[in-house]
N, C-alpha and C positions, 0 to 999 in steps of 0.2 A: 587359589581363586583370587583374580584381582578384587580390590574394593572399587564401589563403584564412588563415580566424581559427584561433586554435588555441584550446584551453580546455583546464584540468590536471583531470586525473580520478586519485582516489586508490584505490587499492585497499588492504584488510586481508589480509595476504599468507598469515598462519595458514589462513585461510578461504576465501581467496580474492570478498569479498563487496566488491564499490562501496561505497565511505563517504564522508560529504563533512565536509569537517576543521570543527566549533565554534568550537574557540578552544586556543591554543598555555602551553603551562606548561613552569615550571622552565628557561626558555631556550631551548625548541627541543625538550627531551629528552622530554618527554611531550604529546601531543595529543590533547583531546578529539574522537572525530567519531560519527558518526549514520550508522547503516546506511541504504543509502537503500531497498530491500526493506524490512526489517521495521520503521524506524524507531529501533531501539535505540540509545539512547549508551552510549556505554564510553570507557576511555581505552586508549591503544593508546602504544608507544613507538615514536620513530622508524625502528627499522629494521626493525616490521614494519609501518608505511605506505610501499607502492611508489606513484611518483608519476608517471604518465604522459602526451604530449602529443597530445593526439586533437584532429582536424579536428573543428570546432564543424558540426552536421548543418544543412543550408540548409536555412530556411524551407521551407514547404511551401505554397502557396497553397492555400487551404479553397474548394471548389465547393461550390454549394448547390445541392441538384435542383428541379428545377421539376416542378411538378404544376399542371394546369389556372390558370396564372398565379399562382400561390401559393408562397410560398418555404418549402420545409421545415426548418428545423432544428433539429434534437435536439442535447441536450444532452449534451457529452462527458465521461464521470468519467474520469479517469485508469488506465490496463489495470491499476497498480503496486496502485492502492488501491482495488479491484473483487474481492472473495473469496467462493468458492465456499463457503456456508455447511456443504453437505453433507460438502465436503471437509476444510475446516480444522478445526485442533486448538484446544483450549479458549484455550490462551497466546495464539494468535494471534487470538481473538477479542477479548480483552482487549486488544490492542492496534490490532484497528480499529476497533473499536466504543467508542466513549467513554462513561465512566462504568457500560462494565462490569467487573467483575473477578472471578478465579478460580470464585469460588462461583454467581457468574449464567450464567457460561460455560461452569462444567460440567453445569449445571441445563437450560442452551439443548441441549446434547448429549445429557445421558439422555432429555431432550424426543423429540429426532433417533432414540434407539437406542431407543424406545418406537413409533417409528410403526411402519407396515407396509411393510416393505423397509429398514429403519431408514435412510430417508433423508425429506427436505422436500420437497412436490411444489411448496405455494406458499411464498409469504412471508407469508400472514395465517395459518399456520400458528404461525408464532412470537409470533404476540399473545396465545398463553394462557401466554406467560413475561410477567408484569405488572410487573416489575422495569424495565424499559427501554422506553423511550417512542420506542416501532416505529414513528409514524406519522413523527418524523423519520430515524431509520433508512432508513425503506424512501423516506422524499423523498430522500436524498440517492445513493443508489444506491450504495450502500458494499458492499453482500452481494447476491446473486442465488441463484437457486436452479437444478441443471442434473439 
């Protein structure tokens, strides 16, 4: 029987949020890290990064289904970096959407609090915001609409 792996997972203990450590200052006493949810760095002090020893999760073998001899597979984005455009707040747009910021984010939202239902039904709805070049957007499957 193999042993199993272990792998350190940090936690920011104020908040309680997963972060994974940058890089280390002043000897130990100060760490930079990165929320892994939102992405943010900050720096954090040692005794409130809690540092704990979690079993590394076994591989998973990936099936492909079959269709009339044909192998299908789609493309997987990540659950973490997949955001509900209806649902999120202007900050957090600014932060998955690259090269937008507060002012294109809140113009994407009154866009949102303008329609009927004030929500998005498609995603070529967002192309009458001409700030942000939607056709790689909506390639890369970063936002969706529910």
């Amino acid at each position: 029987m193999m042993p199993a792996t272990q792998v350190k997972e940090f936690t920011y203990t104020p908040n309680g949020v997963k972060v994974q450590v940058v890089s280390v200052h002043d000897d130990g006493e100060y760490q930079m890290v990165r929320s892994i949810t939102t992405g943010k760095v900050f720096f954090a002090h040692k005794n409130q990064i809690a540092e704990t020893l979690v079993e590394a999760p076994k591989p998973v073998k990936k099936t492909t289904k079959q269709r009339r001899g044909r192998h299908i597979v789609k493309p997987e984005v990540p659950v973490i970096n997949r955001v509900n455009i209806n649902s999120c707040t202007p900050e957090l747009l600014t932060q998955i959407l690259k090269g937008v910021g507060i002012k294109t984010a809140t113009d994407i939202k009154e866009l949102q609090q303008s329609l009927p239902g004030e929500r998005f039904t498609k995603l070529d709805q967002l192309k009458a915001i001409t700030k942000v070049d939607w056709d790689s957007v909506l390639e890369s499957g970063t936002v969706y609409v529910e």
